[in-house]
C-alpha positions as a printed NumPy array, in Angstrom:
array([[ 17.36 ,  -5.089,   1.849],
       [ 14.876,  -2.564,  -0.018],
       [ 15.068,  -5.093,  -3.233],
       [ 14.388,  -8.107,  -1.447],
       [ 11.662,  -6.535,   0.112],
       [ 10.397,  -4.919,  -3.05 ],
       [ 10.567,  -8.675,  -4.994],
       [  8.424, -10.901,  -2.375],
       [  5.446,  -7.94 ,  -2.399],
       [  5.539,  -6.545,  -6.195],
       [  3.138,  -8.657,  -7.391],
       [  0.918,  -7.365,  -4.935],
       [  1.353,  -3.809,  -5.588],
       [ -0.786,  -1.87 ,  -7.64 ],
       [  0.2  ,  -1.009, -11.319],
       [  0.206,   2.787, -11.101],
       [  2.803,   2.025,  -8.102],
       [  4.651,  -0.109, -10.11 ],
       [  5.41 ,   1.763, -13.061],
       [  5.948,   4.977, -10.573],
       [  9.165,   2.893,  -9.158],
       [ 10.458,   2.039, -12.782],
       [ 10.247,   5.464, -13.645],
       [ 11.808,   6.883, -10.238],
       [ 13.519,   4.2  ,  -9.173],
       [ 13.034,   1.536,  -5.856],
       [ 15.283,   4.478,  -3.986],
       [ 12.474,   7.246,  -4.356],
       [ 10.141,   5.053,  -1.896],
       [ 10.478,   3.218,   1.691],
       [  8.834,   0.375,   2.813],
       [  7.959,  -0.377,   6.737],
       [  5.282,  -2.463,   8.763],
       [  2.991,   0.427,  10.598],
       [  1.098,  -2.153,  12.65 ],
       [  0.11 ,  -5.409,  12.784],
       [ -3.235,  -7.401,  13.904],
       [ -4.268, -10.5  ,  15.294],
       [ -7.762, -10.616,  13.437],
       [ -9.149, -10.071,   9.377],
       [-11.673,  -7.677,  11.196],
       [ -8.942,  -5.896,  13.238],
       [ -6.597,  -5.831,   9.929],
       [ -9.418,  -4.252,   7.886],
       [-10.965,  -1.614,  10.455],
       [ -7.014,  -0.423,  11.142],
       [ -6.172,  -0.414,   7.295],
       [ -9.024,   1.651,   6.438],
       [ -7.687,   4.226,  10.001],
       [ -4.814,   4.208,   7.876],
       [ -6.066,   5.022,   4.335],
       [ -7.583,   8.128,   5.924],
       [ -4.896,   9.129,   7.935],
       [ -2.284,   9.029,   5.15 ],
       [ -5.193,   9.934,   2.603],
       [ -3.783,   7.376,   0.403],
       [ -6.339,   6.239,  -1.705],
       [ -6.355,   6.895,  -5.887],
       [ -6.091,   9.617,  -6.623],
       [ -4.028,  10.98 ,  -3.367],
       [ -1.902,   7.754,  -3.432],
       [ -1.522,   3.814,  -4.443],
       [ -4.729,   2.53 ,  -2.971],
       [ -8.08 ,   2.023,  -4.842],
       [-11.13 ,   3.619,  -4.245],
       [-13.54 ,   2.331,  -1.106],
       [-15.672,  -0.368,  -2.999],
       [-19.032,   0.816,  -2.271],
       [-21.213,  -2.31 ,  -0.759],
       [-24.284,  -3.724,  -2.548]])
């Protein structure tokens, strides 16, 4: 189930991420829904709760940097 996963979201992933799973293999990593939301606002203020909880932004983990707002 891991592959089918891995080939409906892999264009989505970032490249780093990517390349880490060719070189490790899809068996090194796990995939699984952590929440869900019924909003964008909700799905943004609960992704960026989970950025710092997992402190998984570059170069920690996959995600990019905040973008810093105009």
């Amino acid at each position: 189930m891991k592959k089918e996963i891995y080939e409906k979201i892999k264009d989505g992933l970032p490249e780093k991420m990517k390349k880490d799973i060719e070189k490790y293999g899809l068996e090194s990593f796990s995939f699984e829904i952590l929440d869900s939301a019924y909003s964008q606002e909700e799905l943004d203020r609960k992704q960026e709760e989970y950025f710092k909880k997992f402190n998984s932004r570059e170069p920690h983990g996959y995600n990019l940097p905040k973008k810093e707002k105009d």
